[in-house]
C-alpha positions as CSV (number, residue, x, y, z in Angstrom):
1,X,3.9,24.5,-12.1
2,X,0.6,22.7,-11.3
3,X,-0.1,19.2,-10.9
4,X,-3.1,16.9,-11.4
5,X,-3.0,13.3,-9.3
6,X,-4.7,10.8,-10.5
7,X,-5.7,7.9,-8.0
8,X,-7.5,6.3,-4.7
9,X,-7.7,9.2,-2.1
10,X,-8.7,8.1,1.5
11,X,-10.1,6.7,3.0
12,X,-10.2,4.0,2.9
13,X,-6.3,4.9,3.9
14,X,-3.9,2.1,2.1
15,X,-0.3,2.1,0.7
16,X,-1.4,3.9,-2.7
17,X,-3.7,6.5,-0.8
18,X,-0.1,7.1,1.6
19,X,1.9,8.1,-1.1
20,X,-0.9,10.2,-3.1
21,X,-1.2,12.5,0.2
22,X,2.4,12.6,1.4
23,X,2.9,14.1,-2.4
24,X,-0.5,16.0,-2.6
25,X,0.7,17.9,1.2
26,X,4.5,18.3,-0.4
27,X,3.6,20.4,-3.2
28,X,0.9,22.3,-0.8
29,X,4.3,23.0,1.3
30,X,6.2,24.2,-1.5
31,X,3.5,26.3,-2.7
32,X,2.9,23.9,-5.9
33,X,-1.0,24.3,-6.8
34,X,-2.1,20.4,-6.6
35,X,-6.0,18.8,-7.8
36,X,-6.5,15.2,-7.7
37,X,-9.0,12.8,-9.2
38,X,-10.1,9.7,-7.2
39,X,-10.4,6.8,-9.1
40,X,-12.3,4.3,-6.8
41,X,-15.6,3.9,-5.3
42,X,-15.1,5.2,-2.8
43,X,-16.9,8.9,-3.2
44,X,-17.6,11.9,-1.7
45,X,-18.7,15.5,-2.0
46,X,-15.9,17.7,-4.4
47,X,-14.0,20.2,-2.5
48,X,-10.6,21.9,-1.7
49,X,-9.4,20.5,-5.2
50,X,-10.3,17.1,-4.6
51,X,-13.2,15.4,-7.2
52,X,-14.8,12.2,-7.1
53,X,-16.4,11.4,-10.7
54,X,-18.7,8.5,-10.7
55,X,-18.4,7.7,-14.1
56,X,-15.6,7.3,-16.6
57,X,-16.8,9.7,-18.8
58,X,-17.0,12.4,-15.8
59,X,-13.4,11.2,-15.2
60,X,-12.4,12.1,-18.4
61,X,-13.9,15.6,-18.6
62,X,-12.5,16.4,-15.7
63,X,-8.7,15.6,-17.0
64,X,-9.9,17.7,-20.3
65,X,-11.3,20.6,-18.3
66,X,-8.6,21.0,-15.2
67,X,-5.9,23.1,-15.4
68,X,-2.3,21.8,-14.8
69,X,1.2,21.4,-16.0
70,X,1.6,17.4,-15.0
71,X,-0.7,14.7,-14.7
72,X,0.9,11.5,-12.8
73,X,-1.4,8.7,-12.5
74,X,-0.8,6.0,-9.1
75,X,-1.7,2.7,-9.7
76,X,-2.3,-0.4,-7.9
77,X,-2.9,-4.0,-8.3
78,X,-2.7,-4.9,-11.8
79,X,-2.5,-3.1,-15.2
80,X,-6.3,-4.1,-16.3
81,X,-7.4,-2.8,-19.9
82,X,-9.3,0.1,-18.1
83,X,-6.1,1.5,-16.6
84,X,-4.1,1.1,-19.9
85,X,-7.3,3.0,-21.0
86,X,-6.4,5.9,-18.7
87,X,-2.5,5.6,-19.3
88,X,-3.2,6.4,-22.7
89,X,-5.4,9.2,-22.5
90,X,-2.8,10.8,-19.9
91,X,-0.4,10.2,-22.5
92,X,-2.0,11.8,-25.7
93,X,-2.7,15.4,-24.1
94,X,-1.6,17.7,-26.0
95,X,1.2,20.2,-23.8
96,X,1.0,18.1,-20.9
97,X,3.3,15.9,-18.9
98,X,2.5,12.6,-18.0
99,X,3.7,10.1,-15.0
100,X,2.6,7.0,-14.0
101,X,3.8,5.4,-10.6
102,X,3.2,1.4,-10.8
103,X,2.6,0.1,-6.8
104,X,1.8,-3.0,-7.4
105,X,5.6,-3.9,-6.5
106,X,4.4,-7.5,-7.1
107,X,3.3,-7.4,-10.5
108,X,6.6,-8.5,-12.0
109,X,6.2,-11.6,-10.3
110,X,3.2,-12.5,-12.3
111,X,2.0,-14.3,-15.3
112,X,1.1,-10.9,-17.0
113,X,4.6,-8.8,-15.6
114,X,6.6,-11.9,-17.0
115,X,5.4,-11.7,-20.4
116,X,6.6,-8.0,-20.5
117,X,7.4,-7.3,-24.3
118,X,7.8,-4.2,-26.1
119,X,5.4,-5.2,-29.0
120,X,2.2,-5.6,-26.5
121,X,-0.6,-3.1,-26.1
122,X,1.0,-2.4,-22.6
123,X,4.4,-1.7,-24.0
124,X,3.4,0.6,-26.5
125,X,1.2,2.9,-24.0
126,X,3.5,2.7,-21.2
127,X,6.1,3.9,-23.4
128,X,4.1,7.1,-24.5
129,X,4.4,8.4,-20.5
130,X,6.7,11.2,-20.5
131,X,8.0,9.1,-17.0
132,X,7.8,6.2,-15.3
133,X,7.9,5.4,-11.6
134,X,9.0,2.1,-10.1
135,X,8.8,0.7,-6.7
136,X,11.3,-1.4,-6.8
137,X,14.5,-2.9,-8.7
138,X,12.7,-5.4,-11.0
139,X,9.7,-3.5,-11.6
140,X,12.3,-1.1,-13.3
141,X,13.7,-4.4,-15.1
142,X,9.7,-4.9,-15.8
143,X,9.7,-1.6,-17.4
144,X,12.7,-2.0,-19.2
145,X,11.5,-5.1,-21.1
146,X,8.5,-3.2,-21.8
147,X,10.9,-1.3,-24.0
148,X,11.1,2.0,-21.8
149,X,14.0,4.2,-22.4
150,X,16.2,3.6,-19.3
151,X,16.1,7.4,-18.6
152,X,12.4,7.6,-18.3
153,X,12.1,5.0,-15.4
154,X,13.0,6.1,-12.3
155,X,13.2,3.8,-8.9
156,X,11.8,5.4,-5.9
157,X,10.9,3.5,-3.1
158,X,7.2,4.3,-1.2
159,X,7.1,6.6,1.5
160,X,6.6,5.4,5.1
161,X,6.9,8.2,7.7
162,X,4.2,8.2,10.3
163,X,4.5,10.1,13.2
164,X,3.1,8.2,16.4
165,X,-0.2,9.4,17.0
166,X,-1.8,9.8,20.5
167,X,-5.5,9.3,19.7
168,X,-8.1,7.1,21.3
169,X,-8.8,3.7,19.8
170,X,-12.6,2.8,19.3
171,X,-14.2,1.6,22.0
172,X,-14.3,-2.1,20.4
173,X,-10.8,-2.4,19.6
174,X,-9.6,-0.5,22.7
175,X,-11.6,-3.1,24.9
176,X,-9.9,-5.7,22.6
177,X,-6.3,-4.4,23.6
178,X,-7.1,-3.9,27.0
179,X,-8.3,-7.9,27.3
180,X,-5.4,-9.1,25.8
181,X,-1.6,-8.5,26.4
182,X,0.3,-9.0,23.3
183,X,-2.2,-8.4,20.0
184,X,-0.7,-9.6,16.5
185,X,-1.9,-7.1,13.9
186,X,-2.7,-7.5,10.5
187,X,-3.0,-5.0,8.0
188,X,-4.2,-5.8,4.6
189,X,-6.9,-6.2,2.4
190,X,-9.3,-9.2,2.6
191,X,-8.5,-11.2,-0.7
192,X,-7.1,-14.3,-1.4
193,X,-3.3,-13.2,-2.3
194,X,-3.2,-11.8,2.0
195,X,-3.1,-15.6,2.7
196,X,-5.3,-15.0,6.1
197,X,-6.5,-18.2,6.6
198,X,-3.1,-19.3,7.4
199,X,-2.7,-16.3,10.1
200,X,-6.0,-17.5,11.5
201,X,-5.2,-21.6,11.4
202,X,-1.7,-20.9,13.2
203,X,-3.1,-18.6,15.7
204,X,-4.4,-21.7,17.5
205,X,-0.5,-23.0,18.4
206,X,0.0,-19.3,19.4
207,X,-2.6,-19.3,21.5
208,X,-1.1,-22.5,23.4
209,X,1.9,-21.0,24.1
210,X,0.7,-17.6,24.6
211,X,-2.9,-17.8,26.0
212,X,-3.1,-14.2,26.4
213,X,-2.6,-13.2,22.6
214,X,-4.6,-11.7,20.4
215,X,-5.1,-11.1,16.4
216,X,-6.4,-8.4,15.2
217,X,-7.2,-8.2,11.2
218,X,-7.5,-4.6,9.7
219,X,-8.7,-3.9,6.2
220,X,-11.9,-4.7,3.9
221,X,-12.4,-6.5,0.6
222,X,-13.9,-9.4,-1.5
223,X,-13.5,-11.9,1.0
224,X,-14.9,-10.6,4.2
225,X,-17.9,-12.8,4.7
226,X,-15.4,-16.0,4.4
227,X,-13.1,-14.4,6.4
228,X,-15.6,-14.1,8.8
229,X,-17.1,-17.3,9.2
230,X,-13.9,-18.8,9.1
231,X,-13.0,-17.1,12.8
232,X,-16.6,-17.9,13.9
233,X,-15.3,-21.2,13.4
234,X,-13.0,-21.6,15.5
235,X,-13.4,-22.2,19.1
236,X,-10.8,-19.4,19.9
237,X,-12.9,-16.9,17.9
238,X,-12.9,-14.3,21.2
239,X,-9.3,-14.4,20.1
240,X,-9.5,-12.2,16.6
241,X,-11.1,-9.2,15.9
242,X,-11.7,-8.5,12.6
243,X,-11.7,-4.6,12.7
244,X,-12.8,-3.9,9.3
245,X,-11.1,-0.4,7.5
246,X,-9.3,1.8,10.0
247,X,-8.6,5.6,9.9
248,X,-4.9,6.0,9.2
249,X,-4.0,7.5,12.4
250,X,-6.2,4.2,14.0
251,X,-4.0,2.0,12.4
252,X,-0.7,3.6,13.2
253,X,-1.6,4.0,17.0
254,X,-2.5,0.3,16.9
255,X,1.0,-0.7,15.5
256,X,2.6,1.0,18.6
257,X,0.5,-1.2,20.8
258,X,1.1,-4.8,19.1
259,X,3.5,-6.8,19.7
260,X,4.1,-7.6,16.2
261,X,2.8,-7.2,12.4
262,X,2.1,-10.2,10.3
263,X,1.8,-9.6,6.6
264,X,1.8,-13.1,4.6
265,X,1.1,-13.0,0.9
266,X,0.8,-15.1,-2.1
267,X,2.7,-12.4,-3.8
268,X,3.3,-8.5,-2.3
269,X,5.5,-6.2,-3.4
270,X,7.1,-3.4,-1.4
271,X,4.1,-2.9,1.8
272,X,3.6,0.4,2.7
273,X,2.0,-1.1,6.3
274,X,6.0,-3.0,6.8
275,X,7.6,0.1,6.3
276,X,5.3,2.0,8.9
277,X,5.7,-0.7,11.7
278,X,9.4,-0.8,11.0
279,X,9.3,3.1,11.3
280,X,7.4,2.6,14.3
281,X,9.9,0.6,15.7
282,X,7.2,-2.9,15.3
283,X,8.3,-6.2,14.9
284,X,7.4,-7.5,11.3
285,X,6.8,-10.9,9.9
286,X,6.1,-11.5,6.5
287,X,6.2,-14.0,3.8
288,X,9.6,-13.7,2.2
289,X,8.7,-11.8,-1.7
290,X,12.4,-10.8,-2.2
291,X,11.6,-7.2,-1.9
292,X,11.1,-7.0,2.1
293,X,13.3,-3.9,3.5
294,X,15.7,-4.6,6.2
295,X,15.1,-5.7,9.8
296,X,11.9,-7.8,8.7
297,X,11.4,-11.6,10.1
298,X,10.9,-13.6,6.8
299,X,8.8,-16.9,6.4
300,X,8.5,-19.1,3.6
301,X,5.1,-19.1,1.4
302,X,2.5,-20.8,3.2
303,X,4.6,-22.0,5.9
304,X,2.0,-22.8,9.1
305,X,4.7,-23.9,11.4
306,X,7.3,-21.2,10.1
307,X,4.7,-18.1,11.2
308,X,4.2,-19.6,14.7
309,X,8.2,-20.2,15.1
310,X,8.6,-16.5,14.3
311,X,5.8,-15.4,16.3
312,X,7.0,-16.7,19.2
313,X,10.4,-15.9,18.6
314,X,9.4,-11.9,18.2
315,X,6.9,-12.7,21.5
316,X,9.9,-13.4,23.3
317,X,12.1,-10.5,22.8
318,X,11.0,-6.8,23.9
319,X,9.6,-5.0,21.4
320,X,11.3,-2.0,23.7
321,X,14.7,-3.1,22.4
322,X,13.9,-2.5,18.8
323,X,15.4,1.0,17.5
324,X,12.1,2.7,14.9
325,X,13.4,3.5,11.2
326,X,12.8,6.5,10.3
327,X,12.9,7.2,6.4
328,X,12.4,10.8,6.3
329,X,10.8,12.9,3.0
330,X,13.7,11.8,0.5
331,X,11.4,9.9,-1.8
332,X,8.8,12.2,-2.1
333,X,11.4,15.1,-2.9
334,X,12.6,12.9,-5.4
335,X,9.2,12.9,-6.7
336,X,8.8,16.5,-6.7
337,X,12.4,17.0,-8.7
338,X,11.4,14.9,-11.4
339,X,8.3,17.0,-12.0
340,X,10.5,20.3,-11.8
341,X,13.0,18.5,-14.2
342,X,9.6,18.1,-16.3
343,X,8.5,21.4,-16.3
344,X,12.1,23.0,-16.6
């Protein structure tokens, strides 16, 4: 057996990225002979079975000239015409199997996951794939209304399992910690669904109550310039670091140190970040999606005065007396035994 993966490869490191590696360094471990094809912008040199096409057209030569068994495609954010593109030509190869794992555990949520119909363009490519992965219970009901066979979609949660690292921060957000005894972190991308002007606005009551807090904001995206001048803005600005992308093992060393996680969203689905600071044994708060695992703090959408009760709620209790989570491999075996039962 030989597999192709098809996705975002870090860095940057994200949810998507964790569950591409954690499957890429399974099949390594098993012996399995694994390539994979990075699919953002995000590029560099080829090597050790890892290629970075720049062009669609390079991307496609590459899934024609490769040798495997099974292709399985990750996706994240929403199903654009581009992706259904690249569904479909995963679908069509001729002796191949396909998979496609859906992250965007909030998808079903939207305008475009509620009008799920089997006679759509989405339907009918989706239900080409030789398998289906869902994140979650009612992005398998998504599916399903799609028109999927109920034996080609299977439900297998993300996979959280970091080990805590003993690394040095950088120097900038090292200093940060060291200046400030409990630090909120926040670990998303900076786009409007993240919500981060609320984190930012409500930090100002924290800081009242708590005068020796700190935010720290971790992640990149379309809104970084706003985001920035909106913390410039504010009197308390020596407050927040915005600490742009983070190596992995950064970010997970930084979740031992906080105090707590905030992750508030217009919409999320199942966060790969929650289940690491839960696994880490970090207090989480985060806007209430209905697909939060256990042992997360819920707050309403939007809800100013809900975050700062929570925060100083979690501020009050030891972290110490929280017991971490740990998951284990069980989810990306089960990803492994669906390409066996593939291949058998």
């Amino acid at each position: 057996m030989e597999v192709l993966l098809l996705g975002p490869y870090p860095p940057p490191h994200g949810g998507v990225q964790t569950n591409l590696v954690a499957i890429r360094t399974f099949l390594k471990r098993q012996g399995v002979p694994c390539s994979v094809i990075n699919l953002t912008r995000h590029r560099r040199p080829d090597g050790e079975g890892i290629y970075y096409p720049r062009t669609a057209y390079e991307t496609l030569s590459l899934i024609a000239r490769l040798r495997y068994d099974i292709v399985h495609l990750h996706i994240g954010g929403h199903l654009s015409n581009r992706l259904l593109g690249l569904c479909a030509a995963c679908a069509w190869l001729p002796g191949k199997k396909s998979v496609m794992t859906f992250h965007s555990g909030g998808y079903p949520l939207t305008k475009d996951g509620l009008s799920a119909r089997p006679l759509t363009l989405r339907g009918v490519i989706l239900r080409r794939l030789d398998r289906v992965i869902a994140v979650n219970t009612a992005m398998v009901e998504m599916f399903l209304r799609f028109g999927l066979e109920k034996q080609r979609v299977r439900l297998i949660l993300p996979y959280a399992n970091p080990a805590a690292p003993d690394i040095p921060l950088p120097a900038n957000l090292a200093a940060f910690f060291a200046s400030h005894q409990e630090v909120l972190l926040s670990v998303n991308g900076l786009e409007p669904e993240y919500d981060l002007s609320l984190q930012i606005d409500a930090f100002a009551s924290v800081l009242k109550r708590h005068p020796s807090a700190g935010l720290v904001i971790a992640g990149s995206g379309s809104l970084e310039n706003q985001v920035r001048a909106l913390i410039d803005s504010k009197p308390y600005s020596r407050h927040i670091l915005l600490a742009g992308d983070l190596p992995h093992e950064v970010v997970l060393q930084a979740m031992t140190l906080s105090a707590v996680l905030l992750r508030t969203t217009h919409y999320d689905g199942d966060s790969i970040a929650v289940r690491e600071a839960l696994a880490l044994g970090t207090p989480v708060i985060a806007t209430d999606t209905g697909m939060r695992p256990p042992g997360v703090r819920l707050i309403p959408l939007r809800d100013s005065s809900a975050l700062e009760r929570a925060i100083d709620e979690c501020l009050a209790n030891p972290r110490a007396s929280l017991v971490p989570q740990q998951p284990g491999e069980e989810n990306i075996a089960a990803v492994y035994d669906l390409y066996r039962e593939l291949v058998a």
